[in-house]
DORO-730356 format. One line per 10 residues: number of its first residue (from 1); their letters; for each residue x, y, z of C-alpha. Coordinates in Angstrom, 3 decimals, decimal comma. Layout:
NUM) a) X Y Z; ...
END
This chain:
1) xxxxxxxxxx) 0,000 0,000 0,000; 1,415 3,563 -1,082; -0,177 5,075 2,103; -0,088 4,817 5,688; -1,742 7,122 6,909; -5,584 7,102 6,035; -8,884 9,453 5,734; -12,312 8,285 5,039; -12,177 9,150 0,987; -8,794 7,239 0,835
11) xxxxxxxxxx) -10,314 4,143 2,791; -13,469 4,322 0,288; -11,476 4,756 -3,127; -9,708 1,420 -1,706; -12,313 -0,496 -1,342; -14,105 0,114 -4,161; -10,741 -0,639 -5,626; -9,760 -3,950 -4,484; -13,222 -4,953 -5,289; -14,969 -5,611 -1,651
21) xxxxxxxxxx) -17,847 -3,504 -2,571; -19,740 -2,100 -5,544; -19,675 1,684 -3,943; -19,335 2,736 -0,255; -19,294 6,842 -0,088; -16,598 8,412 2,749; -19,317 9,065 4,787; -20,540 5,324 5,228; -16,789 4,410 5,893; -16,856 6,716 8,781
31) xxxxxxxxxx) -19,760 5,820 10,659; -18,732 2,112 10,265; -15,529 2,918 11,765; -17,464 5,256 14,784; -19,428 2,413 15,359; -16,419 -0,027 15,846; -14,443 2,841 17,640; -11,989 2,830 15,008; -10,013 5,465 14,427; -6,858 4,863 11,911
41) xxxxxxxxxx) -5,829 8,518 11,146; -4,837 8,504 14,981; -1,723 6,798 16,287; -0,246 6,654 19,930; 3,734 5,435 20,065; 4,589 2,579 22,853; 7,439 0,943 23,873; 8,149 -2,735 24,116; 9,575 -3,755 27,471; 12,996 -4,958 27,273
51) xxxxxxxxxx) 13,371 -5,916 30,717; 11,296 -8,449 31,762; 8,806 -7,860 34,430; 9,961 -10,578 36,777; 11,382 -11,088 40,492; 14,316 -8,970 39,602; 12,023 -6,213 38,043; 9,855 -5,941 41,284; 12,540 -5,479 43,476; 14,278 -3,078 41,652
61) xxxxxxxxxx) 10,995 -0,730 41,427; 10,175 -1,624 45,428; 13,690 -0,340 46,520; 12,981 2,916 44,914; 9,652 3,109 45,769; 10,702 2,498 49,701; 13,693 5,039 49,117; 11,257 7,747 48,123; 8,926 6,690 50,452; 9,849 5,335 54,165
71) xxxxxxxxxx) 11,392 7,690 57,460; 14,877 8,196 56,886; 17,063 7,810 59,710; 19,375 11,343 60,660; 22,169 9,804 58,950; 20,416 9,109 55,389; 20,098 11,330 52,433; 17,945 10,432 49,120; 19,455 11,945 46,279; 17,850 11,739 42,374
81) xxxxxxxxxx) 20,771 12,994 39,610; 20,874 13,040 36,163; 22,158 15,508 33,163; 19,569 17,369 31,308; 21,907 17,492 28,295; 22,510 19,666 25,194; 21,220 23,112 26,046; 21,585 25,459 23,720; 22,278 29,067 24,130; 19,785 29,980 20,929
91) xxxxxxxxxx) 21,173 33,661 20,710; 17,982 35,068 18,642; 19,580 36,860 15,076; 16,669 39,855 15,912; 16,097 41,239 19,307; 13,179 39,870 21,421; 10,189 41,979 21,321; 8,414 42,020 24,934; 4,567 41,980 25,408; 2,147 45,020 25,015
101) xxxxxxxxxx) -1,331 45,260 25,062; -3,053 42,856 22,887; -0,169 41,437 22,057; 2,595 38,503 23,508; 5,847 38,371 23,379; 7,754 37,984 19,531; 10,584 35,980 19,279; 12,081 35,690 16,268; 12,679 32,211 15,105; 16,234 31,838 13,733
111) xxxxxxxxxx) 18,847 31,836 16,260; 22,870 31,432 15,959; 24,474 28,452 16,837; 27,113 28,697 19,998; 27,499 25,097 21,519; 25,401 23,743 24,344; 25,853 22,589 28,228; 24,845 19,365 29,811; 23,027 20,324 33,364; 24,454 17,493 35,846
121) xxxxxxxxxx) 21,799 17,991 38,530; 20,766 16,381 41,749; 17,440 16,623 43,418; 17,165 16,285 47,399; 13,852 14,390 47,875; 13,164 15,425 50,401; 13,821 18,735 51,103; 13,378 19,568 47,073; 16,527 21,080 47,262; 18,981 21,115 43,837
131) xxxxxxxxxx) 22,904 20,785 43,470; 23,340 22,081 39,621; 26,349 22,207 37,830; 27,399 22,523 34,168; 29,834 21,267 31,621; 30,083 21,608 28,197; 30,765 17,398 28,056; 29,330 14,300 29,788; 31,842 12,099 30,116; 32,510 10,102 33,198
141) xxxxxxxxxx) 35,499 12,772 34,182; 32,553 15,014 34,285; 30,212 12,800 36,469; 33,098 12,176 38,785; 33,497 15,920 39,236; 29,844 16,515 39,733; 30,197 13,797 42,363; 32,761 15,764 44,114; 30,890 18,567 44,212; 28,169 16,913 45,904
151) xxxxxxxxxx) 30,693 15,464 48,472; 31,936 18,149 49,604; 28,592 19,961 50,254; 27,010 16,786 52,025; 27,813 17,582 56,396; 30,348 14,460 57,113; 27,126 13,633 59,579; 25,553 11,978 56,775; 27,174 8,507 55,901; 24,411 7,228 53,634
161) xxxxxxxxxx) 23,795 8,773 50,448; 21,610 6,756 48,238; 21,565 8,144 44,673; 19,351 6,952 42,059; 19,943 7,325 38,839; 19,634 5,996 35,439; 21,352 2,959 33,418; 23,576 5,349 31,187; 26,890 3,941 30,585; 28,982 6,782 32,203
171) xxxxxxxxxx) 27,149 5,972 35,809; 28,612 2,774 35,355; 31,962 3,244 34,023; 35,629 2,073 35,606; 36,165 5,950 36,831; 32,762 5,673 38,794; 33,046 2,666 40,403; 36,736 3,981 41,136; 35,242 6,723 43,261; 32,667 5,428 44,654
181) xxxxxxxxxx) 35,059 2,385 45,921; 36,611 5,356 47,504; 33,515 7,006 48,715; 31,900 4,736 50,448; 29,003 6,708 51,444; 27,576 7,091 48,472; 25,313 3,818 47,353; 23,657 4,129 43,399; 20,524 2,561 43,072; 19,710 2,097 39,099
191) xxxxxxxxxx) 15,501 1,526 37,787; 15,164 -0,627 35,419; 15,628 0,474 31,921; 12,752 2,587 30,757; 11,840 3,867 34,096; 13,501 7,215 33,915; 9,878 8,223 35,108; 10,581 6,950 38,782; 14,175 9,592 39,134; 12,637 12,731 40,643
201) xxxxxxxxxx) 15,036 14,934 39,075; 13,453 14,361 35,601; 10,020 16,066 36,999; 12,311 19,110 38,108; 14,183 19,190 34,749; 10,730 20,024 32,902; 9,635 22,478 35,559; 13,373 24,078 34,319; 12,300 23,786 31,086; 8,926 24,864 31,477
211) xxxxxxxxxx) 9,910 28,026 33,541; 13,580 28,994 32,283; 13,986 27,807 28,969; 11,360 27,806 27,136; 12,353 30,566 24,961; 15,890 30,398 24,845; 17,582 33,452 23,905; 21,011 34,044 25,541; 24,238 35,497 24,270; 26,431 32,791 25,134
221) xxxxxxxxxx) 27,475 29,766 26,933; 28,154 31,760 30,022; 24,994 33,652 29,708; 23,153 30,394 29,818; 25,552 29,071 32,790; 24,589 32,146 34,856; 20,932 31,706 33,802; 20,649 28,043 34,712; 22,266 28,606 37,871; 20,058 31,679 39,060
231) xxxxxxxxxx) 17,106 29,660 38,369; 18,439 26,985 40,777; 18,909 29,768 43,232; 15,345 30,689 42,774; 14,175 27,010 43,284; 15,986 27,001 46,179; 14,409 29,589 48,107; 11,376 27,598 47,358; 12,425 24,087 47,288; 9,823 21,891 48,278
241) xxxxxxxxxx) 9,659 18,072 47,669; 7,411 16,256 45,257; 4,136 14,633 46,542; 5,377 11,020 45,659; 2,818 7,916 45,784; 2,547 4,712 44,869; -0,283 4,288 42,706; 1,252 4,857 39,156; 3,864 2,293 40,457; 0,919 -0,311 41,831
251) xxxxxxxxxx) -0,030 -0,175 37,814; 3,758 -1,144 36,866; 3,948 -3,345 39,592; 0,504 -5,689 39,214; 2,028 -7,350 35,804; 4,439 -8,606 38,340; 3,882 -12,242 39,210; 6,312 -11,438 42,248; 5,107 -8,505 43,045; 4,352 -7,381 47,076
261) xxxxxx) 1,975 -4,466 47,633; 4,101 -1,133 47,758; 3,328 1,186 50,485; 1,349 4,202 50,189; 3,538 7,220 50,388; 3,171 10,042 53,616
END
């Protein structure tokens, strides 16, 4: 077939064409398609689990979940990091035009080119507060820096970090597990692949997104550095945590044959 994407006419013409019936107008192909609830225009994009929802899978998701959601003791931190990676400067070629009345804020579409900066970020769950810092790589030199960073602004009081964090290859490189075999503190906890939805720090990337870059237009690298940086400053004098619960993972977790009930968050 030459198309794959059809309309009612196109659905008809074929028909008629390969001979299943003498005449059938675009109209009569829709309301035999309303009354089967089909709707083939329309298309929804899913992803095949390549993990296996087994054992392993439920006791990966039920640390997590009891990471996010149990008392921690004095000594215990919870932290969620990840890069938010490639952000570009977008340095607009014509000046931004601010709102008046009756009309929003013109931006002009073409921008220049000037490189981009991976945001390593780490999300305290629960305080809400955000360690941010930027590179202009992600490499696992730049993890272990990012790392250090966070080390040295943890109180020497705390002797558990947990860190979750995703299944990228430079979390789980020979220079990591060189510093963290020297930092004992720190314990990663990886989801399973294709849960990036249960590391906190990806809901506070699109509330950056949402509220500092969503019209890009900075000068330079730099610019963009200081920007991100202020907004984390901002966040911070508001930090609050995110309302975690169970029930999206209860969904994930009931195609489980070994699954246990999770407990309902505070």
């Amino acid at each position: 077939m030459a198309l794959s994407l059809w309309d009612c006419t196109e659905l008809a013409r074929q028909l008629e064409a390969d001979g299943l019936v003498d005449h059938i107008s675009a109209e009569t192909v829709r309301r035999v398609l309303a009354a089967n609830a089909l709707k083939p225009w329309r298309y929804h994009s899913w992803l095949s689990a390549k993990v296996p929802r087994d054992a392993a899978f439920a006791a990966a998701v039920s640390e997590i979940s009891d990471l996010y959601t149990r008392p921690l003791a004095a000594h215990e931190v919870v932290l969620c990091l990840d890069e938010k990676t490639s952000i570009q400067p977008r340095q607009r070629t014509a000046p931004t035009r601010p709102a008046t009345a009756g009309r929003p804020v013109h931006v002009e579409q073409e921008y220049k080119r000037d490189g981009a900066l991976n945001l390593f970020a780490a999300f305290d769950t629960r305080s809400g507060d955000v360690v941010g810092w930027s590179a202009e790589r992600k490499r696992a030199q730049e993890c272990v820096t990012f790392l250090d960073l966070l080390d040295a602004r943890l109180a020497p009081e705390i002797t558990v970090v947990h860190v979750v964090l995703d299944n990228l290859r430079v979390h789980k490189s020979k220079l990591v597990n060189a510093w963290l075999g020297q930092h004992q503190r720190f314990v990663f906890h990886f989801p399973p692949v294709h849960c990036s939805w249960m590391n906190q720090v990806e809901q506070w990337f699109s509330i950056l997104v949402r509220k500092a870059l969503r019209c890009a237009d900075f000068p330079g690298l730099l610019a963009l550095d200081r920007h991100l940086h202020r907004f984390i400053e901002h966040w911070n004098r508001f930090a609050h945590p995110f309302n975690w619960t169970s029930k999206s993972i209860a969904k994930v977790m009931a195609k489980c044959p070994a699954a246990e009930a999770l407990p309902d968050a505070a």
